[in-house]
C-alpha angles and dihedrals in degrees: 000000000000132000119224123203082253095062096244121144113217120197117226098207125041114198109222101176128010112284091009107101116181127208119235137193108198112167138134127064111254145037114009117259103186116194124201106182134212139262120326094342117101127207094295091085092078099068098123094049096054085053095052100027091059101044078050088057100260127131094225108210114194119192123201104204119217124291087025140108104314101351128105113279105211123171116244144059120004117181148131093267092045084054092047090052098052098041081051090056090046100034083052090037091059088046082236116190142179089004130175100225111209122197124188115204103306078012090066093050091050084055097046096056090042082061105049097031090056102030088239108310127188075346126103104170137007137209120208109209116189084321113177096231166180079000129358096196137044122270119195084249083044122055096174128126130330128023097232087237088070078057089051096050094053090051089050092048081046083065103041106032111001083176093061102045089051094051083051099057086039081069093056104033090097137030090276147006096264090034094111117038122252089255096054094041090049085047087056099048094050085059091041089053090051092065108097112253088237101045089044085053098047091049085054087056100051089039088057092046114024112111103204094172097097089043086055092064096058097061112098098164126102095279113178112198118209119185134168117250092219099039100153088184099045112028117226085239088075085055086058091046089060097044085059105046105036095075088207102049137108129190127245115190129205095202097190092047150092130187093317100065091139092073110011083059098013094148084060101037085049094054100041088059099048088039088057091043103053088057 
């Protein structure tokens, strides 16, 4: 628990379900900025935007989803619709209003179907950081991005050497290889080894398979899209695919980054952000 000037006690974990317990960060005094992270990250990775978010005036929420970082790791199902349900019961819990939702890469798709699955609610304008949508994967009417069978591959090395898939996705998290520096990258891979092997595997399921394109056209809201020009996970054409498809969004490119914008360019992520959610 931790004790605000305001004398407010904020819980740091939020049951959702009996036995599944979530991590929060809830700090700063103003508006609501709710972040969902990426795969197979947790909230920590936003240590450089509470920072920034709470000396600006917000109350930055982070959320761990299940399976993830500090959060509980039950078995069972994980998908979209499992995250939007639990970000619906803590977002209702902390009476939120009038918030700015923020996704990172999965975290984006996880935002995406909240959205859509409960018509906004408790939520006014959304940011789509890196997000893997509105498909992951090629269709035979979408040719962005990654063959599903890359997708496969990636589940079959979870389940042989989890080390090793996360220290290949470490090579192509930034624009290049020394884009971050050794401490930052070690600092990712602890998070990354704190995910449960199951939950990190079943993502990569829902990432694979998941279709967002008819849940983008229900999103009305203000809705800024930034995206890394060199995303090497999620290719700058899916950027474009949102842009398209959200009616009230505008793009927001990071032009020396890849996935990792938040840190390889973390002045202008930050704000950009502030910037959007004072509007």
């Amino acid at each position: 628990m931790e004790k605000t000037n305001t004398g407010i006690t904020r819980a740091e974990y939020i049951e959702v379900e009996p036995n599944v317990r979530l991590h929060i960060t809830d700090a700063g005094e103003g508006r609501p900025i709710v972040l969902i992270h990426g795969w197979p990250l947790s909230d920590e990775m936003y240590e450089y935007q509470y920072t920034a978010l709470i000396k600006n005036n917000f109350r930055a929420i982070g959320i761990t989803l299940r399976g993830f970082g500090k959060s509980d790791k039950p078995y069972g199902v994980y998908d979209y619709d499992v995250f939007a349900r639990d970000i619906k019961i803590v977002l209702r819990t902390l009476d939120v209003k009038d918030a700015v939702l923020v996704g990172f890469s999965m975290g984006g798709s996880i935002a995406i179907r909240y959205i859509s699955k409960y018509n906004g609610d408790h939520i006014s304008r959304l940011a789509l950081c890196g997000a893997a949508a509105p498909l992951w994967t090629q269709r035979k009417d979408f040719k962005y991005n990654l063959p599903k069978s890359a997708v496969d591959e990636l589940i079959e090395l979870n389940g042989k050497d989890r080390p090793k898939l996360l220290s290949d996705f470490a090579k192509i998290f930034s624009a290049t290889e020394t884009s971050l520096s050794k401490g930052i990258g070690n600092w990712l891979k602890g998070i990354n080894l704190s995910a449960s092997s199951y939950a990190t595997a079943q993502c990569l399921i829902a990432l694979r398979d998941t279709d967002l394109r008819p849940d983008l056209k229900k999103i009305t809201m203000p809705t800024v899209i930034m995206h890394g020009k060199k995303d090497k996970i999620c290719s700058f054409d899916l950027a474009e695919q949102m842009n398209l498809g959200i009616s009230n969004s505008h793009l927001v490119i990071f032009k020396k980054s890849g996935h990792s914008m938040f840190l390889e360019e973390m002045d202008k992520f930050n704000s950009e952000l502030i910037k959007f959610s004072k509007q």
